[in-house]
C-alpha positions in Angstrom: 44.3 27.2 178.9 47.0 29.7 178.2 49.0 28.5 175.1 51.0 31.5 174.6 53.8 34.1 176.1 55.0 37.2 174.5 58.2 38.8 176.2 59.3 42.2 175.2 63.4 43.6 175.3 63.1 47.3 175.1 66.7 47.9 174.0 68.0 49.2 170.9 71.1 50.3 169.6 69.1 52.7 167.1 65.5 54.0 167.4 63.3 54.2 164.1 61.4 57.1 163.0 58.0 55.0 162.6 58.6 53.1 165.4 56.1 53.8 168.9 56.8 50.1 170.4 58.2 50.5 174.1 61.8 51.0 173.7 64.7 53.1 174.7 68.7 53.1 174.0 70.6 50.0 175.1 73.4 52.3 176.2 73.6 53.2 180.0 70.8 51.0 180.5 70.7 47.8 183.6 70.2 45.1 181.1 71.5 42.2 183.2 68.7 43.3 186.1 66.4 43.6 183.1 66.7 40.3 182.6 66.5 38.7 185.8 63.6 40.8 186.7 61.6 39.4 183.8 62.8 35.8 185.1 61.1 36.7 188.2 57.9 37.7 186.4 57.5 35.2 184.7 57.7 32.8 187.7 55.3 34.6 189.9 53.0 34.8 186.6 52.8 31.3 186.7 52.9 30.5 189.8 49.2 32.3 190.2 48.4 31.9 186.6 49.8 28.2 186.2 49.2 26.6 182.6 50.3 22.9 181.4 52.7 23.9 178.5 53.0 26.5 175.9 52.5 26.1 172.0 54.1 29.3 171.3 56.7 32.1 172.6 57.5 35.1 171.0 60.6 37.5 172.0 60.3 40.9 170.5 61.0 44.4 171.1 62.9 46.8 171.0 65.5 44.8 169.9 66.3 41.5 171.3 69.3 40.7 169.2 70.8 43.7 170.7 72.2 41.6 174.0 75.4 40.5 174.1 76.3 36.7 173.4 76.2 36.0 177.5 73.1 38.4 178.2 71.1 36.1 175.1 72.2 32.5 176.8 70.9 33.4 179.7 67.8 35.2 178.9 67.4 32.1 176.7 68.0 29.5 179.9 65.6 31.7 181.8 62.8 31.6 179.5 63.2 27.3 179.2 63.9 27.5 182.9 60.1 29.4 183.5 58.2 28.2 181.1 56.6 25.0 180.5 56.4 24.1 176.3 54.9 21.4 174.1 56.9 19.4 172.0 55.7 21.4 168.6 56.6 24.9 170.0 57.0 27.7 168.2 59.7 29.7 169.3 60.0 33.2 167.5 62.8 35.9 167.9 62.7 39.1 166.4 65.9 40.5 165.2 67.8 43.6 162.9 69.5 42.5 159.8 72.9 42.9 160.4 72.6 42.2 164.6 73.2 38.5 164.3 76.3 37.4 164.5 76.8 33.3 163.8 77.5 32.9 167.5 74.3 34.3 168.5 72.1 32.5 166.2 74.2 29.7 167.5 72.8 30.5 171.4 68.8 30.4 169.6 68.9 27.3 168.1 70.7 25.8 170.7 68.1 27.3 173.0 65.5 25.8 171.0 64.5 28.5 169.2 62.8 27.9 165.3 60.9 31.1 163.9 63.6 34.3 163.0 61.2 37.3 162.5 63.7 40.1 160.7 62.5 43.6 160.1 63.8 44.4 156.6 61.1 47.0 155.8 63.0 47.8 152.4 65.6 46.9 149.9 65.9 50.5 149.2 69.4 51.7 151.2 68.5 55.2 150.7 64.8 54.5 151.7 66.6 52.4 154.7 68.3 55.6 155.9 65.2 57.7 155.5 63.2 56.0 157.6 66.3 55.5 160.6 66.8 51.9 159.9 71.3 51.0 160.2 71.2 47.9 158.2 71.4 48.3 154.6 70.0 45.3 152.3 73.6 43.2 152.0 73.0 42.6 155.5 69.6 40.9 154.9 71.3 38.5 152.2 74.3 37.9 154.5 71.8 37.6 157.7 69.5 35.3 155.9 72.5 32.8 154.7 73.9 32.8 158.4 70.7 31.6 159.8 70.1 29.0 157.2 73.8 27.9 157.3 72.7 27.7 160.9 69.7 25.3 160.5 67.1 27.7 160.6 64.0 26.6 158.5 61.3 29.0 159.5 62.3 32.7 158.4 59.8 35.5 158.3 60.5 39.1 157.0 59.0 42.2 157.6 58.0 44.9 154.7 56.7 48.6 155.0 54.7 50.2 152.0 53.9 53.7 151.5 57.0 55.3 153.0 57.9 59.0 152.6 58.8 59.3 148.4 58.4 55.7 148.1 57.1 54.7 144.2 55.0 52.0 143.4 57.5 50.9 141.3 59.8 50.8 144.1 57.9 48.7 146.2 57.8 46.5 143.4 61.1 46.2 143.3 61.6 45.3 146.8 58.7 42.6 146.8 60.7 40.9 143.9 63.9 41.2 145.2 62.4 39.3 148.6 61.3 36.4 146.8 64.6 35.7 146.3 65.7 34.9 150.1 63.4 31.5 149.6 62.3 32.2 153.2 58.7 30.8 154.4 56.7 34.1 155.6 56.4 37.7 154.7 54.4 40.5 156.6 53.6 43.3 155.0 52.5 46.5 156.7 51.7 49.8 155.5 53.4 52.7 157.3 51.4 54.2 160.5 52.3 57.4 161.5 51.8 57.4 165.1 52.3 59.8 168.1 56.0 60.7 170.2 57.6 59.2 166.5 60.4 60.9 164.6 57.9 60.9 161.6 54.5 62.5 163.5 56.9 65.3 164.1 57.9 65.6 160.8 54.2 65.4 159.5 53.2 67.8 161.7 55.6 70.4 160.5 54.4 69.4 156.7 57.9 67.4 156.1 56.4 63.7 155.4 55.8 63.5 152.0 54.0 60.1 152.1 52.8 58.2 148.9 48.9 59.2 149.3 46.4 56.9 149.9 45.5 55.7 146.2 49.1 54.6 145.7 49.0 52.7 149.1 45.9 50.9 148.1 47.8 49.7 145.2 50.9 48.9 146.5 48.8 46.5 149.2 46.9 45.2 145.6 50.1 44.8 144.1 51.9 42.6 147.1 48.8 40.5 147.1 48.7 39.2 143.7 52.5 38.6 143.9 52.3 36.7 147.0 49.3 34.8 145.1 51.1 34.2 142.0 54.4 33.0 143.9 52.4 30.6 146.1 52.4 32.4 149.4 48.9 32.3 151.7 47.2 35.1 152.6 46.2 33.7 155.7 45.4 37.3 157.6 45.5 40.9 156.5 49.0 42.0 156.3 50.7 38.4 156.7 51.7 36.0 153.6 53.1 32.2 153.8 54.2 29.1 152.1 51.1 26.4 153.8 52.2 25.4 157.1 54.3 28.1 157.9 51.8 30.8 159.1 52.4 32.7 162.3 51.1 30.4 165.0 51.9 32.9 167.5 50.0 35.8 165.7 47.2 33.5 164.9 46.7 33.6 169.1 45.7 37.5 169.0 43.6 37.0 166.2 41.7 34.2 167.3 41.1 36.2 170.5 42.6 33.7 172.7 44.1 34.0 176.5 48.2 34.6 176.3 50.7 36.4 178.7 53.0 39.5 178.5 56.2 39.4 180.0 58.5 42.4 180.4 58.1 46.0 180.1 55.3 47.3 178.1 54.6 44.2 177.7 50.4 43.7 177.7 48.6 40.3 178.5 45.1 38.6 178.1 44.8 36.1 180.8 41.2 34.8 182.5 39.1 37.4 180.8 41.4 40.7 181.8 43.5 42.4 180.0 46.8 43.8 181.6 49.3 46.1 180.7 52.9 46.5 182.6 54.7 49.6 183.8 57.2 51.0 180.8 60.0 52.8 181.8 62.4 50.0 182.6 63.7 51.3 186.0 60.0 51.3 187.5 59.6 47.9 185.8 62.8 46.5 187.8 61.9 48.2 190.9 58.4 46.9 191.0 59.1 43.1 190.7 62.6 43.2 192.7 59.9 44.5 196.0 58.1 41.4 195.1 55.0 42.5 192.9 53.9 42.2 189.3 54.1 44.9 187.6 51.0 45.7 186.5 50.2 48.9 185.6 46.4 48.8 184.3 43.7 45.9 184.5 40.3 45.9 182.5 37.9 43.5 182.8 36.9 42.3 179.5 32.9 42.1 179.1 31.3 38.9 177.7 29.6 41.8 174.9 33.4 42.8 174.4 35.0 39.7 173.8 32.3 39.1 170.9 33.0 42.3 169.9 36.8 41.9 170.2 36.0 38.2 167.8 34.4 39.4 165.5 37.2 42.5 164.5 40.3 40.3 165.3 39.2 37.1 163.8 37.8 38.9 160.2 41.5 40.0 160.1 42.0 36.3 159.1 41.1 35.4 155.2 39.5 32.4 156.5 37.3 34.9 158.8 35.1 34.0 161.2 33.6 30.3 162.2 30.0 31.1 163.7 30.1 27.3 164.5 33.2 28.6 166.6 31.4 31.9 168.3 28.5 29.9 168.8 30.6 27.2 170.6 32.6 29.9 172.6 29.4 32.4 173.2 26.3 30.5 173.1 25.0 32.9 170.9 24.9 33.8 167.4 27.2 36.8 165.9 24.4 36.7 163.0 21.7 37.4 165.3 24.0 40.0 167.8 25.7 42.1 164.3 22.6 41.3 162.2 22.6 44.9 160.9 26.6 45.5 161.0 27.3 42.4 159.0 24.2 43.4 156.5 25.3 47.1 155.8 29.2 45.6 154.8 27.5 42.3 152.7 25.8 45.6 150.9 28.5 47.6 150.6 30.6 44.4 149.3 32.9 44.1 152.3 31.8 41.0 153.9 30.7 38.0 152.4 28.8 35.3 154.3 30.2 31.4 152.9 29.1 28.3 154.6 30.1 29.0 158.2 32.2 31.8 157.5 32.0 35.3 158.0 35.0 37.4 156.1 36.3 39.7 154.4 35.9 40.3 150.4 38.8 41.2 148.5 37.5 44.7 148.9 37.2 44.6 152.2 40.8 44.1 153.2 41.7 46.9 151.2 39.0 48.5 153.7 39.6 46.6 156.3 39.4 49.5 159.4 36.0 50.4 158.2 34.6 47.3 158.2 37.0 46.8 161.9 35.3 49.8 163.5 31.9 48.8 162.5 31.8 46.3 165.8 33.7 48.6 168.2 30.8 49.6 170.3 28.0 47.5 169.5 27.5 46.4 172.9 26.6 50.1 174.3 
């Protein structure tokens, strides 16, 4: 059963140098036939891929804060219109420090919505404007005190480490200063330079001058023992919170289960293929408004794949992997199918093997892509 929907806005009013999601300028842009082509998707979607209720919907982007008051109510309407939810949802928006006014956080919780995911990255302001970010860190304190004032009880922030001339020290600083927000869930990411970005550009003409990878590795040791120390989980790689509180949405991709994509870019996992829609927003519009999906790419996901894909998504997880859990899902063992992967990273003091888990050692997450790659390709 499908217990989860992502839906993606691509608009922003600024684009970040680090930042390769699918997105483009709100300015100019058909935003109102945006939105009521995703309301046709997802009724088609589940009208041929019908499930009884969702447990949790995310909105990100993009930007989805960046529509108006109007355009948010009834984006909002159309999503409780179209899709069917239990009683404990989660209900996540993303949103920009600084972008939410009191009247639109009004329109979410009105709407039903209980998870604010903001990307803070830094509470460096010079750092901010480095890296293209507009908000500057009074705007997360001011942002944070609207939504509370607001009702909301489920905040999540995200940080970036290792940014171009960003100290250890520094990073320090902004993990202490977060603490103070008293918010329930921090992610924290380290900077990936990625193709068609502001920064590959600049790191390909030698003008990136990143941290290195020692000081990375530290500032990643460094936010986990202050997580630890302050009470905060570290329920998956990059993703710290009070017990209770962890990203049941997120928790979806790593547990390798079935969810669907709504909107441009948007990619979905539903019946054992994976999916990708058209980008470009206008090809995305004209696509569902002459009555298809708009699908861009379908691959059938093998049965050798999906063990694959549950072994390097679930060892994200600091819980790891259940083989109680593969065995129920696969009716095989992932001791017997990785016998010699899993050996080689017990040996090299990546994995350890604990009742019926399979995870990661402290080492490990600071290795964690080595140890990820390892069951990439097993099946062939």
């Amino acid at each position: 059963m499908i217990k989860a929907a992502y839906l993606h806005i691509p608009f922003c009013e600024h684009i970040c140098h680090y930042c390769d999601f699918n997105k483009v300028f709100l300015k100019g842009q058909p935003v109102d036939e945006y939105l009521q082509a995703m309301q046709q998707e997802m009724k088609q979607t589940l009208q041929r891929y019908p499930t009884t209720e969702l447990e949790t919907i995310f909105v990100g982007g993009g930007t989805p804060t960046s529509l108006d008051e109007k355009q948010l109510y009834s984006f909002c309407e159309s999503i409780n219109r179209q899709l069917p939810q239990s009683e404990n949802l989660e209900f996540t928006f993303e949103a920009n420090p600084g972008d939410l006014s009191k009247d639109k956080l009004q329109i979410l919780k009105e709407a039903g919505v209980n998870r604010l995911s903001l990307g803070v990255q830094t509470f460096n302001d010079k750092l901010l404007e480095k890296i293209g970010r507009v908000h500057r860190a009074k705007d997360v304190f001011k942002t944070i005190e609207l939504a509370k004032s607001v009702g909301f009880k489920n905040i999540s922030i995200d940080l970036i480490y290792s940014l171009p001339t960003q100290t250890l020290e520094d990073f320090k600083q902004t993990v202490t200063t977060a603490f103070s927000l008293d918010i329930q869930h921090f992610s924290a990411y380290s900077l990936i330079i990625e193709p068609k970005t502001v920064f590959y550009n600049l790191m390909k003409k030698g003008k990136l001058p990143t941290p290195g990878e020692d000081i990375e590795a530290q500032m990643y040791e460094l936010v986990m023992e202050e997580m630890e120390k302050r009470g905060f989980h570290q329920y998956e790689i990059s993703n710290f919170s009070i017990p209770g509180y962890e990203s049941r949405h997120n928790l979806t991709y790593w547990n390798n289960e079935h969810y669907y994509g709504f909107g441009a870019g948007a990619h979905s996992y539903l019946n054992g293929f994976r999916r990708s829609n058209i980008a470009p927003v206008k090809k995305y519009i004209d696509r569902i408004t002459g009555g298809e999906l708009p699908v861009l790419e379908v691959n059938s996901v093998s049965t050798a794949e999906q063990m694959e894909e549950e072994m390097f998504l679930g060892l994200r997880k600091t819980d790891g992997v259940s083989v109680k859990h593969f065995i129920e899902k696969f009716a095989q063992d992932p001791g017997e199918i990785f016998k010699n992967e899993i050996t080689d990273l017990v040996t090299k003091g990546l994995l350890e093997l604990e009742g019926d888990r399979i995870r990661l050692t402290k080492r490990g997450r600071l290795l964690g892509n080595e140890v990820f790659q390892a069951f990439l390709g097993v099946s062939n």
